[in-house]
N, C-alpha and C positions, 0 to 999 in steps of 0.2 A: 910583133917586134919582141926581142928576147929581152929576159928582163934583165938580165949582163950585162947588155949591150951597149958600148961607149957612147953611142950616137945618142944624140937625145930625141925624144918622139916627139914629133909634129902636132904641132899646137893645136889642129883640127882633132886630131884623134886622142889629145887630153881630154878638149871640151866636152866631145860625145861619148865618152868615158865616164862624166862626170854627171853627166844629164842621163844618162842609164842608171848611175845607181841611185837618183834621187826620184824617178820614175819609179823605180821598181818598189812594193810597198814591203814593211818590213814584213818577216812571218810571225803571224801568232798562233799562241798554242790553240784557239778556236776554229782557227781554219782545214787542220784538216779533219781525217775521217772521225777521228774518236772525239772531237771538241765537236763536230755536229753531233753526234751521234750525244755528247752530254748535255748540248744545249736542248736537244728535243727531249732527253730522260727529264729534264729539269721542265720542261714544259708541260709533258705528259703528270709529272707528279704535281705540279698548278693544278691542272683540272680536276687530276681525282679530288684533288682538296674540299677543289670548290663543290664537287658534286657530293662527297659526303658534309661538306656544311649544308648544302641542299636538303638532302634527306632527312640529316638532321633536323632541321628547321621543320623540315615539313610532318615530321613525326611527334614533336611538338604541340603544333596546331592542327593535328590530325581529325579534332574535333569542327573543323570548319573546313579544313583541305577538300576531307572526302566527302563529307558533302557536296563541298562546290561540284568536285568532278563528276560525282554522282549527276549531278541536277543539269550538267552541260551535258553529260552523255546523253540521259531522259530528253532532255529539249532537243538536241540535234535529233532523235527518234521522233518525237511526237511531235514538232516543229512545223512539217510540211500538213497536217492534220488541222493545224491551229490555222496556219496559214491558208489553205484552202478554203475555212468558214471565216476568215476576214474576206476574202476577196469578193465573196457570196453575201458581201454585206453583212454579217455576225457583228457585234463590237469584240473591240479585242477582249476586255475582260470578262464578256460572255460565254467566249471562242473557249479561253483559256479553262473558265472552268467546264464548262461543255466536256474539253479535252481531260483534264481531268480525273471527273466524275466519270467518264467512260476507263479509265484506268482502273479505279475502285471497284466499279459495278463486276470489270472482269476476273479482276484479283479476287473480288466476293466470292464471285459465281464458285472459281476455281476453289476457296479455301471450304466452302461450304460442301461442293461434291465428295473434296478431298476426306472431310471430316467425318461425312452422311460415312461413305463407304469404309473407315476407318472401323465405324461402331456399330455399324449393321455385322461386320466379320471378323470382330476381334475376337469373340468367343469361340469361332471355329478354330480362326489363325492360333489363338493362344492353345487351345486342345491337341490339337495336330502339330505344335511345339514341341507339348510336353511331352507327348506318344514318340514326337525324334527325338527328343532327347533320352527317353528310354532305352530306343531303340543305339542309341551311341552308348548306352552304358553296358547295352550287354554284349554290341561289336567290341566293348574294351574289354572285357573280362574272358573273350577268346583271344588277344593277343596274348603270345609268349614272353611277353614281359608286363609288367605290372609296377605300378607306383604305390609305397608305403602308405597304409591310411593312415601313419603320423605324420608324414606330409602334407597332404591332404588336408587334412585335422589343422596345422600349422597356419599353410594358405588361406583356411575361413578363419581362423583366430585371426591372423592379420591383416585382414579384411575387415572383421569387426569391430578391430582396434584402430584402425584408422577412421572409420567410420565415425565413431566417438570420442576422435580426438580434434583436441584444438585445431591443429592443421587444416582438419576437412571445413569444421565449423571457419577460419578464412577464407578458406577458398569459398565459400558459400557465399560468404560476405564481399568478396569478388566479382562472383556471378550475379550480384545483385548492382555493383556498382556499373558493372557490366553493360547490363540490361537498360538503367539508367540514360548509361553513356549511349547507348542504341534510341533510346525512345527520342533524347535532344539531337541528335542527328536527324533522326529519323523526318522530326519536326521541322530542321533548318533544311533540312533537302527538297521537302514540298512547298517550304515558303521559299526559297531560293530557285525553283523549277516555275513555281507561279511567275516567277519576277522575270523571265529568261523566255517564257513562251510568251508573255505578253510584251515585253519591253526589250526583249532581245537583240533587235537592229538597231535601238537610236542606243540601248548602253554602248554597241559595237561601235557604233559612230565617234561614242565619247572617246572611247579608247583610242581610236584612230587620229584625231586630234593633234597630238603634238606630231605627227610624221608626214612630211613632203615629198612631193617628186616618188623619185624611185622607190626610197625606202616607204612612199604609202601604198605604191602596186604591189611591193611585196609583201607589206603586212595585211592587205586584204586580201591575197592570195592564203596566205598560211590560215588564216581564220576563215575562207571561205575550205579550204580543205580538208580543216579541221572537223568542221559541221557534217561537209562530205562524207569523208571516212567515217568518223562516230555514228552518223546516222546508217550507214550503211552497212557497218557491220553490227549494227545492235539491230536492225532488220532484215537482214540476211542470216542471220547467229539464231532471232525468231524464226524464223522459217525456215530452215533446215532442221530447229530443234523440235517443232511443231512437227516436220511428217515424219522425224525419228517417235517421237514421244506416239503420234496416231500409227502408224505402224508395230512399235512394240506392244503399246495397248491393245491394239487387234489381236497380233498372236497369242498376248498375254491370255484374253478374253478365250478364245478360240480354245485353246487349251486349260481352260477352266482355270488359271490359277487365281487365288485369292487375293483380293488386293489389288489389281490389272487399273486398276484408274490412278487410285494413288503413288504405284509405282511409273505410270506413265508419268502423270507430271514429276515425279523426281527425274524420271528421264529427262523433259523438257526442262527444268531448273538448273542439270548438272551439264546439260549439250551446252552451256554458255562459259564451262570451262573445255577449251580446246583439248583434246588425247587423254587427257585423262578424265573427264567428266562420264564420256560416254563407257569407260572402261570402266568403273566405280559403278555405273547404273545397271551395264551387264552382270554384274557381282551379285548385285544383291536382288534384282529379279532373278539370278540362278539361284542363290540362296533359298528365297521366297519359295521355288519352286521342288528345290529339294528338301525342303521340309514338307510341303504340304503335299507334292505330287511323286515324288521318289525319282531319281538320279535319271529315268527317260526324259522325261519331260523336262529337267534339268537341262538335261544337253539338248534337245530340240530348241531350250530358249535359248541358250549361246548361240546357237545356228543363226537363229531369227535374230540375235542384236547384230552378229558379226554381217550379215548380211546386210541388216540396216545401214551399218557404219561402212560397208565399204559403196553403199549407192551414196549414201551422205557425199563420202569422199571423192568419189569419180564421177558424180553427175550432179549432183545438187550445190556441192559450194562454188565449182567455176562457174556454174548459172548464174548464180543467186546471189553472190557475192562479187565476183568478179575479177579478173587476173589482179585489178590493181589493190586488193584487200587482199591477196592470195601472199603469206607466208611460208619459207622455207619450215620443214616439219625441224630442224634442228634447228632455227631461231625460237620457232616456237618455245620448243623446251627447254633451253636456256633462260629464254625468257621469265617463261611459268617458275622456273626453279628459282630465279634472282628476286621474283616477285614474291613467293610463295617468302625466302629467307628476310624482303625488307619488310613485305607487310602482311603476311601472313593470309589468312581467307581473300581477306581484298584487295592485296597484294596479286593474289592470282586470278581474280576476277580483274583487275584494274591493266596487270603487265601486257596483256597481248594487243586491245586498241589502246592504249596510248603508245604501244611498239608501231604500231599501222600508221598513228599519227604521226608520228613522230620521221616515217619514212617518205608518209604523204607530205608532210613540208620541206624536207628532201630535196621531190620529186618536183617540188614547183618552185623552188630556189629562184631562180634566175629566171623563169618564165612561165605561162601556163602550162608545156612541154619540157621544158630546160631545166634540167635538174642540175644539184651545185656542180663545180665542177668536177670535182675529185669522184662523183659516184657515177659518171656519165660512164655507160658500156664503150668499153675502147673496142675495134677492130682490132682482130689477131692475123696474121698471115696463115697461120696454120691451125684451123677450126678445130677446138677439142670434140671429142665426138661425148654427148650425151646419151642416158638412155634412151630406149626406143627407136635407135637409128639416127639422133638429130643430132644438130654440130650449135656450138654456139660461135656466132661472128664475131 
């Protein structure tokens, strides 16, 4: 009807006029694109909040954090150990130290060869030093260019002066406070590992406690996956390190270089950092080897790590470890990096399983299979193609 129009409109078509526009809700500025799009900025910057008060926090009591984690990662390892001499009838606090003292005995074993072979061939190692270092002084004095010996001269003066200044003398005082700080950790991690291998299920119980129904299936899913994963890659992460470490020490041995034992366990110490541990230990057995063996045997041992590391990588961790501990190599090193910048050394021991864990409860969100919803693999109509020929569905 025109709005001109002399005729007056039909009282039907007032009514449903009027009931449309009390239907229809008003607009707000939150409804459309950019009011969502501010309401999730505004949610997203919630959580960072809360996760650097986290961090905060937890760097704080770091003095009891990393312990803890420390002493859950250990017990989810040596857990099923303890638990197999309970079931054999063991008491548990027998079990526990049983378990243990076979910790110690090995860490002995290990620190005592590492030392033996230290000081049986420090005097060679150290000879065969000093003869390459010689030897680098007189490849510098054939290059065409040459650095001033008042530089030189400069560099040891300020070397010596630092050495004898206040400065160094705090930093000492540092490294003492340091050490300290390491020994009372050191102490609450095996009193707190005792407590978790022998009493480990009924504390879990407690915890479990206040939650019902669903929410108690899923909270014993996340702490039974937790164990899982932790346990499984701190014995999987063993044992791939372990036939890197006996493989490198073979070569090592084989090719006579100096040192072949103790560099193998740095091998096996540094393989528990992901890409770059094993890259670090190739470094410095070539090192080792070009000082004491000269630049052949140098690159024969690169051969022999890089070989190691790619059986490591192509047959030993999908064994051993298993697809569902298996990380993208670019999570990984985001990871290691974000780890490395919040807590430094143990930062980057600690970031890549608690990244597994932390995917492992994820992955059991909603069921033993059921992961949350949002990270569940959608079907594509049109499969990307992956390497090697393969498509993802």
């Amino acid at each position: 009807m025109s709005l001109f129009s002399r005729r007056p409109a039909h009282r039907d078509a007032v009514a449903s006029a009027i009931t449309h526009t009390e239907q229809t809700p008003p607009r707000s500025l939150w409804s459309d694109g950019f009011g969502r799009l501010a309401v999730r900025a505004v949610q997203i910057i919630i959580v960072v909040i809360l996760l650097a008060g986290l961090i905060w926090g937890i760097q704080q009591v770091t003095l009891v954090i990393i312990p803890l984690i420390l002493a859950l990662i250990f017990a989810s390892a040596f857990g099923p150990v303890t638990m197999w001499m309970r079931r054999k009838g063991v008491p548990a606090v027998l079990a526990t130290l049983l378990t243990l003292l076979a910790v110690v005995v090995v860490l002995g074993a290990l620190g005592w060869l590492v030392v033996n072979a230290v000081i049986d061939q420090w005097s060679y190692l150290s000879a065969q030093a000093v003869e390459g270092f010689q030897q680098a002084q007189d490849w510098y004095h054939t290059l065409p260019f040459a650095i001033p010996p008042d530089q030189v001269n400069a560099a040891l003066e300020g070397i010596g002066d630092f050495v004898t200044s206040a400065q160094f003398g705090t930093g000492a005082l540092a490294g003492v406070s340091a050490v300290a700080s390491f020994i009372t950790g050191f102490v609450l991690m095996v009193v707190i590992l005792f407590f978790f291998l022998k009493d480990g299920p009924r504390m879990w119980e407690f915890v479990l406690r206040p939650f019902r129904g669903s929410d108690y299936d899923r909270a014993r899913r996340i702490g039974d996956k937790t164990v899982t994963v932790l346990g499984s890659y701190v014995r999987g992460t063993a044992s791939v390190a372990a036939v890197d470490a006996i493989g490198i020490g073979i070569g090592l041995a084989i090719l006579q270089v100096p040192l072949a034992l103790p560099l193998a366990v740095l091998v096996f110490l540094l393989a528990f950092v992901p890409i770059v541990g094993a890259v670090t230990a190739g470094i410095l057995a070539a090192l080792v080897a070009l000082v004491t063996n000269g630049w052949v045997v140098a690159l024969i041992v690169v051969g022999i790590v890089v070989l190691v590391n790619q059986l490591e990588g192509n047959f030993l961790q999908p064994v051993l470890m298993g697809r569902s501990m298996k990380l993208h190599a670019f999570v990984v090193l985001v990871v290691l990096a974000g780890g490395t910048a919040i807590g430094g050394i143990l930062g980057t021991l600690l970031a890549v399983p608690l990244t597994a864990v932390a995917w492992g409860i994820i992955s059991v969100w909603n069921g033993p299979d059921e992961p949350a919803e949002w990270a569940r693999r959608k079907k594509r109509r049109n499969p990307v193609p992956l390497a090697g020929g393969e498509s993802e569905d």
